[in-house]
N, C-alpha and C positions, 0 to 999 in steps of 0.2 A: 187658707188658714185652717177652715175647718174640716180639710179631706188631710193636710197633716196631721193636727190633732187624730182624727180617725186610724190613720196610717200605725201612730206613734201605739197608738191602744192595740192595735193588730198584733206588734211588734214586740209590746209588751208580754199581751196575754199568749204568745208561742211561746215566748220564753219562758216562762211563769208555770204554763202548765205541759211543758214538753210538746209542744204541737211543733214541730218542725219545718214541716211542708209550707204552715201559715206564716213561721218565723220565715222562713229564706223569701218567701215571697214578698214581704213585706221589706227584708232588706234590702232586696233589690230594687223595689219602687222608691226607697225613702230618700236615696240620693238626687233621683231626679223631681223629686217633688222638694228637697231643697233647694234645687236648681230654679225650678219653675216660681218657686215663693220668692227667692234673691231677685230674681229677675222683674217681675213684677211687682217688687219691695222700690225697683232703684227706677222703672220706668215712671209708676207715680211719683216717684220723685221728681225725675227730669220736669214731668208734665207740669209740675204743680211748680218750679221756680219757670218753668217756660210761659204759662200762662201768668202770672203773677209779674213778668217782664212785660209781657203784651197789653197786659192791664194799665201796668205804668207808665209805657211809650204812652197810651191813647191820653191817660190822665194827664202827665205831664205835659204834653203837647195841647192838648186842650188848656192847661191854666193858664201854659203861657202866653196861646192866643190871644187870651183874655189880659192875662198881665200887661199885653203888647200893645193893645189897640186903643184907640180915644188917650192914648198919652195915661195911662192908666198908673203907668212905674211913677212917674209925674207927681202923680196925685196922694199918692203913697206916701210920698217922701218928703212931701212939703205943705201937703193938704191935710185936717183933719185931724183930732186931738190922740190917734193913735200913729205913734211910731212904730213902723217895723222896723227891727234890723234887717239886710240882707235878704229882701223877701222875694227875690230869683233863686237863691241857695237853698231857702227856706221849702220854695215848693217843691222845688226836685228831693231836698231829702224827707221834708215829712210826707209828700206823695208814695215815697219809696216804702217806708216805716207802716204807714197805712194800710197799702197795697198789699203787701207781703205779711203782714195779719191778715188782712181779710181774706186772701187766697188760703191762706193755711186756715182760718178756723172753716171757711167753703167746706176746703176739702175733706179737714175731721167730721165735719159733719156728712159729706157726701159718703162716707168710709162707716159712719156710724149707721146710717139708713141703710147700706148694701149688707153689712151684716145683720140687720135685725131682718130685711126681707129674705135671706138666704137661710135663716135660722126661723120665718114662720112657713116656707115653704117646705122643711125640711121634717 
């Protein structure tokens, strides 16, 4: 992000002050540094609903272990001054709801730390 920014300023200031040689150089890079930002715009992406799946396979499968075992559904349902409705639907979708926040705020936050060390190394 911050070598486009860089780019875009190159790209600029040829134009602005008649420098040509820096302008054509800099057009010719700026397509493929669009390319290389897209590309690595939609890999984090993949990555971050990919892990965010793998989180909730592990999660879901883990409650429902637990959901499943000593007759626990059991207990749920006929035990105890609290009623769930539907508390097999319940884990799978608030698992999902959960999961899929907390991978996403992870990952703003992994994305916030990478910029701030690449801007004090810089």
């Amino acid at each position: 992000m911050l070598y486009k920014a860089w780019l875009m300023r190159e790209f600029v200031t040829g134009q602005n002050l008649g420098r040509w040689r820096e302008w054509m150089k800099a057009l010719g890079k700026f397509p493929l540094a669009i390319l290389a930002s897209a590309m690595l715009s939609q890999t984090t992406k993949y990555m971050q609903a990919r892990v965010s799946m793998l989180w909730r396979n592990a999660a879901t499968s883990s409650l429902l272990r637990s959901y499943f075992s000593n007759m626990n559904y059991y207990k749920l349902q006929h035990h105890g001054t609290a009623r769930i409705q539907d508390p097999d639907v319940r884990i799978c979708s608030d698992v999902r709801q959960l999961l899929s926040s907390t991978c996403t705020c992870t990952c703003d936050i992994s994305k916030a730390w990478a910029g701030l060390v690449s801007l004090i190394q810089q």
